[in-house]
N, C-alpha and C positions, 0 to 999 in steps of 0.2 A: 422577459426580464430575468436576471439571473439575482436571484434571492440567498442561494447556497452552493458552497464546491465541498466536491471532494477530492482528496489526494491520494494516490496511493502513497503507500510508507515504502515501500522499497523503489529506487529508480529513482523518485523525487526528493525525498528527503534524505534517503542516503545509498548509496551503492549497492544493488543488488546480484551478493555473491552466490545466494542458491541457484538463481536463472545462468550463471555462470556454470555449475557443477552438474547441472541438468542439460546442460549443450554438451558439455564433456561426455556426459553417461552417453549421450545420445549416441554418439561415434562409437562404442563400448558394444552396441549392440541392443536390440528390443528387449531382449532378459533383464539387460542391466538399467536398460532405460526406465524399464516398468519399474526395478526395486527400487532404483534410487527415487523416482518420480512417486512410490508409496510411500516411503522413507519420509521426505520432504512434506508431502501432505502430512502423516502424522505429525509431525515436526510443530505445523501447524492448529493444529488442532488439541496440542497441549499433551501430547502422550508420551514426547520425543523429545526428551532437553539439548543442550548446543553440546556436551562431552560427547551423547549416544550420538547422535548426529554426527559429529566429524571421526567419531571412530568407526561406524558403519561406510560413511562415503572412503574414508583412507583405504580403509578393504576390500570395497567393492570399486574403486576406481583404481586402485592402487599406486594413489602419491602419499609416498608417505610425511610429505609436507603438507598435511592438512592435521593439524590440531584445532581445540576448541577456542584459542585465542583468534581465527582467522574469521568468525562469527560473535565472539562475543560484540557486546555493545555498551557501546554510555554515552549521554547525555552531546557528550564530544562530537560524535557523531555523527549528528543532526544540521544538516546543512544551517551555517549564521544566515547565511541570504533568504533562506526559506522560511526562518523561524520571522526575521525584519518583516517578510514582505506579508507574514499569516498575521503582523500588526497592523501592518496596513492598509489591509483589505478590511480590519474588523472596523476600522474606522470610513470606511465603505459603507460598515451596516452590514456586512455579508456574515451569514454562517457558516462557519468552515467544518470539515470532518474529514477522519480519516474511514476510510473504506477500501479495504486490501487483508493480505492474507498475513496475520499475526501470530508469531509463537508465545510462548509465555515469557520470555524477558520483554518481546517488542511492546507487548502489552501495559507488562509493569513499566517498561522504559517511555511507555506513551503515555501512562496515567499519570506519574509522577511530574512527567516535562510539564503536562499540564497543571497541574497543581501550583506548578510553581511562576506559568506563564497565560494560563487562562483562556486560551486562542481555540481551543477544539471546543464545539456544543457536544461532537457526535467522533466514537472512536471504535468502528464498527468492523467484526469481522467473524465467520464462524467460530473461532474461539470465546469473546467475550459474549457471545447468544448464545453458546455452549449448545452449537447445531454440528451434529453430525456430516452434513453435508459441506460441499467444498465451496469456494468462495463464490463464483459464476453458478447462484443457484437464483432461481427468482425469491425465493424467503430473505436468502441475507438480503439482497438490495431493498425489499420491499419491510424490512424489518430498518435499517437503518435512514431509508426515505422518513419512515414514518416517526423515528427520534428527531430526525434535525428541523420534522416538522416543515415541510417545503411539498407541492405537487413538483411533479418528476421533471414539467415544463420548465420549471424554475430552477434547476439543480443540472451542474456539470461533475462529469468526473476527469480528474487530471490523472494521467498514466504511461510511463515508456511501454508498456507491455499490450502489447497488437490486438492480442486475445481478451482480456480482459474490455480495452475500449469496443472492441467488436461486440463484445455480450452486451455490455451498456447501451449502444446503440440500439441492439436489437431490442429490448426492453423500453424504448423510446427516449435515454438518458441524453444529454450535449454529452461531448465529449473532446479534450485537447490532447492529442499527441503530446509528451514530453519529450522537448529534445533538447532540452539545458536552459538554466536559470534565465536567460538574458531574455531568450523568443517566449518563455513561460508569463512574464511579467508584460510585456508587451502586449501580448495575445490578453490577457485578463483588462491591461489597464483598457485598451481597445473596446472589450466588450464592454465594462463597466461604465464608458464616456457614451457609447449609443445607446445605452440606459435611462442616459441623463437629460431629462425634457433641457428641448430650446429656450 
């Protein structure tokens, strides 16, 4: 029975341009792959604000069409469809959370939304557990299982990113491929209805 999901924040609620800039480094070479992909992790972990960040990738990638406006974020952002349908579900009864890798505006930008829309229990990431460690660690999953208050049986994680639901799996989590709003809400409403006694 599915009791709680999580979502990742980038890919599902809005465009994920790091994973964009980390395919590019890729091509660049293993030197560059590693700094931008350290780069990024910091980024994450609250060391590395969106100005350091796109003036270290403009240099080390060398477009110099990367400014800090290509990262910033607000509220705008935030997919309308995903925000309706996290109402939706709460009228399900389901607890929703975020779990994925947050820098310090995602964070502020994910406390605030909340505040003002009330739909997350749980907005979980090594940044806000102020854990050294990177997201795909068994602590974060096993620290934000245990906020939203759900066994692991009970809880899926939503995510475009391969790597990410591959580690959840392996930790025994459901898990749905993201591959756009429409097969997102289907796939959920689907599970939620063989929930629901005869």
């Amino acid at each position: 029975m599915i009791r709680a999901i999580f979502f990742d924040f980038y890919s599902v609620w809005t465009p994920d341009k790091l994973s964009y800039y980390l395919a590019t480094a890729q091509l660049s070479g293993p030197e560059v792959y590693k700094q931008v992909s350290d780069l990024i992790e910091s980024y994450y972990h609250g060391a590395v604000g969106v100005e350091e960040l796109a003036d270290s990738l403009r240099v080390k990638l060398g477009h110099p069409d990367i400014t800090d406006k290509v990262f910033k974020l607000s509220e705008q952002d935030i997919s309308p469809q995903i925000i309706n349908f996290m109402r939706e579900l709460h009228g399900h009864f389901l607890k929703l959370g975020i779990l994925a890798n947050l820098g310090n505006q995602e964070q502020k930008l994910l406390s605030e939304f909340n505040e003002h829309n009330q739909v997350l229990e749980v907005i979980a990431s090594p940044l806000s557990y102020n854990l050294s460690q990177p997201l795909l660690n068994r602590e974060v999953f096993a620290r934000a299982l245990n906020d939203i208050g759900e066994p692991i049986s009970n809880c899926i994680l939503v995510s475009g990113n391969t790597q990410f639901l591959q580690f959840a799996q392996l930790l025994g989590l459901g898990t749905i491929q993201f591959e756009g709003f429409g097969k997102l809400k289907q796939t959920i409403e689907t599970l939620i209805a063989q929930d629901i006694p005869n």
